[in-house]
Residue, then its C-alpha position, 0 to 999 in steps of 0.5 A: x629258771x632252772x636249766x633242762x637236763x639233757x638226760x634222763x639219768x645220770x648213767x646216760x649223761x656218763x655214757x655220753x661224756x665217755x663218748x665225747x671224750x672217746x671221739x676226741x682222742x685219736x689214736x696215734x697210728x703206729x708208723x710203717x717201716x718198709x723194708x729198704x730195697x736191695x742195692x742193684x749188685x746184691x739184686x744181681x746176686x740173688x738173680x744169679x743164686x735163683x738161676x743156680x737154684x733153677x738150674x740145678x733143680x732141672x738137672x736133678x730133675x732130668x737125672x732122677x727120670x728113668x730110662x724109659x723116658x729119657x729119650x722121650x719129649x720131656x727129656x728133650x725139654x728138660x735138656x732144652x731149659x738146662x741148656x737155656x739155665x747155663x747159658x743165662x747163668x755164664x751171662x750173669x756171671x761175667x757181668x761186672x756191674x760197676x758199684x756206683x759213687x766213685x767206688x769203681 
């Protein structure tokens, strides 16, 4: 007895192949490399250079407002968090974190 074709055509027979061998194939994903996180003292030393950044940008801040409003409530609150600014920025200066695998 002759075998039933499962396909009308052989255009669709063609299409179902491609698809059977398109399933089969998995594509490899592509590795994710995360960025490796910083040292401890070099994570010191950024938060140190933004707590610069910050305080330097409040003192231009403070210095670029004009007279009228420098006795007013803003000011107050700028003189405030410049005051805050050096005060964090002398702690983080004196911090001498140890390196850490008998490199002290």
């Amino acid at each position: 007895m002759a075998k039933q074709r499962a396909y009308i055509t052989n255009a669709e027979r063609q299409k179902a192949y491609r698809e059977r061998l398109k399933g089969s194939q998995e594509q490899p994903k592509p590795k994710i490399r995360h960025p490796r996180p910083l040292s401890r003292p070099k994570r010191l030393e950024a938060l140190l250079q933004e707590a610069e950044d910050l305080l330097s940008s409040y003192t231009d801040w403070l210095e670029a407002l004009p007279e009228t409003l420098r006795s007013g409530e803003q000011a107050e609150r700028l003189q405030h968090t410049i005051d805050s600014l050096e005060q964090v920025v002398d702690l983080l200066s004196n911090i001498a974190a140890p390196k850490g695998f008998g490199r002290d």
